[in-house]
N, C-alpha and C positions, 0 to 999 in steps of 0.2 A: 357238461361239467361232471356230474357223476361217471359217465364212464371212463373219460381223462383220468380220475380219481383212482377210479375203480383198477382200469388198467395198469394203473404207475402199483399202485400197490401192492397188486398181485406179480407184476415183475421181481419184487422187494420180496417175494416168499409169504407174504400175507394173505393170510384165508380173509375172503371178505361175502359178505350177505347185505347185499341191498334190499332195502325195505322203503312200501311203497307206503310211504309215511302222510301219503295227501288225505288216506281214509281213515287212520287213528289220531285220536286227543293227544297221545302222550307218546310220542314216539322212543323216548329214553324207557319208557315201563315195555313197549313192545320188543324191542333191541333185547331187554334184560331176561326178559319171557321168551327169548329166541334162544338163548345162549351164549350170547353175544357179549365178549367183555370190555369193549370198548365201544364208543357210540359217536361217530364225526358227523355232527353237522353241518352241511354247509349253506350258506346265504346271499343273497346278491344286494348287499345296502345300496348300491348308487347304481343306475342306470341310467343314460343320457345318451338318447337314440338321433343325431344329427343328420338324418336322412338328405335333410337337402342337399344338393350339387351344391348350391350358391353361397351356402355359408363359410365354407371351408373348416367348418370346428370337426374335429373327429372325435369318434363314439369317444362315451367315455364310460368306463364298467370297474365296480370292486366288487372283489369277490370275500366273503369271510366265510374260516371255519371254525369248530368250534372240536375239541376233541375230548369227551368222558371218559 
């Protein structure tokens, strides 16, 4: 997901800085402390992994972002 992101944007002319946000509290305070004037984050609310063959239901995935 981030590098989809990451990639589409930077086609678009956009400088981007990914930040490995799983080690800091406050990710929008690290962003801000970087330089960074905008802050997207993104989330996966639903996930529904239907592995089985037999069921026939397919995954089902959303994705949210969020942009400061």
């Amino acid at each position: 997901m981030t590098a989809g992101i990451r990639d589409s944007l930077i086609a678009h002319g956009v400088a981007v800085v990914a930040l490995d946000t799983s080690q800091v509290s406050d990710p929008a305070e690290r962003a801000i402390a970087s330089g960074c004037r905008y802050y997207l984050r993104g989330t996966i609310p639903e996930w529904e992994d239907n592995a089985t063959e037999w069921s026939s239901k397919p995954d089902v995935a959303a994705l949210s972002l969020e942009l400061f």
